[in-house]
C-alpha positions in Angstrom: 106.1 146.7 88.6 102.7 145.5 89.2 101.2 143.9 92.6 99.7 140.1 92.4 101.2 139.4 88.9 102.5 135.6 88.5 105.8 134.6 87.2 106.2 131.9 85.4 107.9 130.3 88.4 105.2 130.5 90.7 102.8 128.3 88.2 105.7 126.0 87.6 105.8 125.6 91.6 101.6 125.5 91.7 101.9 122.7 88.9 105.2 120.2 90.9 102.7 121.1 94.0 100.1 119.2 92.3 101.8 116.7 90.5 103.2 115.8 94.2 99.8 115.4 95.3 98.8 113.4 92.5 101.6 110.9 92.8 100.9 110.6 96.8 97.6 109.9 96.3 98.4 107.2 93.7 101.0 105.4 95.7 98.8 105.3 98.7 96.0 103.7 96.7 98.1 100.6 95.6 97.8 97.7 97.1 100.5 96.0 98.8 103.2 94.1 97.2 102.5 90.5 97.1 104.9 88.4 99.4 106.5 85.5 97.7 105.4 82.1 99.1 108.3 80.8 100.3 109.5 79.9 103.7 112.9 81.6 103.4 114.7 84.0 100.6 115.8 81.8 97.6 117.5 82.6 94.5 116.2 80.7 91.4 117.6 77.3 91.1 119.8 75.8 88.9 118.4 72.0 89.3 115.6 70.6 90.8 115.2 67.0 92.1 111.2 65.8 92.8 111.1 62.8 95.0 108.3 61.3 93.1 107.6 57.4 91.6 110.4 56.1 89.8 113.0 59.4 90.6 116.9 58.2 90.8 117.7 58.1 94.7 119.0 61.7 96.0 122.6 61.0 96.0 122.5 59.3 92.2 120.9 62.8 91.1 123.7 65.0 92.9 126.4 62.5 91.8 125.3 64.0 88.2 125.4 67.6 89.3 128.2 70.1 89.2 129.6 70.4 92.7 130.0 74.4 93.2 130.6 75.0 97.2 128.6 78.4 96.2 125.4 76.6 95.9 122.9 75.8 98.8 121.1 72.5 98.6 117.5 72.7 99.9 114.8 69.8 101.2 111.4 70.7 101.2 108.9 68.4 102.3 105.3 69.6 102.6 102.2 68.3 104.7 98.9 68.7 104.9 96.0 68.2 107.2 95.9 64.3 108.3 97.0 63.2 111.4 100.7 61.8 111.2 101.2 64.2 108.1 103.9 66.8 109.3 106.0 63.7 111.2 105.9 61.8 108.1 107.2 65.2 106.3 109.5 64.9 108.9 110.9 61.1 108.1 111.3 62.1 104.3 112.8 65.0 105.1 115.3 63.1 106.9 115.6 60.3 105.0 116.3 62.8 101.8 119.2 64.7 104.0 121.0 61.3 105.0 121.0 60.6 101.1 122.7 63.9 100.2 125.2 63.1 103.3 126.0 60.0 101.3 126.9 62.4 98.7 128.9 64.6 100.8 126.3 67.5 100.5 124.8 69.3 103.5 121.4 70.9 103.3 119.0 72.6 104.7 115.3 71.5 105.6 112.7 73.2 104.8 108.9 71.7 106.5 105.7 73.5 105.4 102.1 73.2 104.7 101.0 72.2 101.5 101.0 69.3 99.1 102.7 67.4 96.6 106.2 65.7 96.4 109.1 66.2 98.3 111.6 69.1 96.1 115.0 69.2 96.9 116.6 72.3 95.0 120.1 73.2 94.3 120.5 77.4 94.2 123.4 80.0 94.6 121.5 80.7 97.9 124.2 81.9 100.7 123.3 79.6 103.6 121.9 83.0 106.4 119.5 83.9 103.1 120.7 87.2 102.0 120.6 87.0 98.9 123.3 85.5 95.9 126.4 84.0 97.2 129.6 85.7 96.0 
């Protein structure tokens, strides 16, 4: 038997070394996963309703919507930088929950920076946000 003579599994165990190394080095270069921009974990939804100029009231548009206790109903109003913007976010928000009372749905508000109309979504969403209701 000779001294310092390589198996084969030594330069199978020098090459998984490097690989290892290699694919370390690659997953500490990527950059970070981007983070949705939502204000809390949503499933996709099956039906949206914009309150925008000449939209049905709320509780018209739910009337026409499958009731399913699964599904979450969500208000999202949006503001931006003008005084009095976030408290009138606030007044559609609430004005948009007392119409889906009317149609016996509860919901949950959603109030964030941005723009455009109020949205008002209807998801399989379980109500703490963890993830797809059964």
């Amino acid at each position: 038997m000779k001294h310092g003579s390589f198996g084969w599994q030594t330069s199978l165990a020098d090459l998984s070394l490097i690989l290892f190394m290699l694919a370390a080095a690659a997953l500490h270069q990527r950059p970070p996963a981007k983070q949705p921009d939502r204000a809390s974990p949503q499933s996709e939804p099956v039906a949206v309703y914009e309150a925008a100029s000449g939209a049905p009231r709320l509780d018209d548009w739910l009337a026409q919507q499958a009731a399913d206790p699964r599904q979450q109903l969500t208000i999202i109003t949006r503001y931006g930088p003008r005084p009095g913007a976030r408290e009138a976010a606030l007044r559609e928000a609430a004005r948009l929950l007392e119409e889906a009372g009317q149609a016996g749905r509860a919901a949950r508000i959603v109030v964030e920076p941005g723009g455009g109309p109020a949205r008002v979504a209807l998801a399989y969403d379980t109500p703490n946000g963890t993830g797809l209701a059964p």
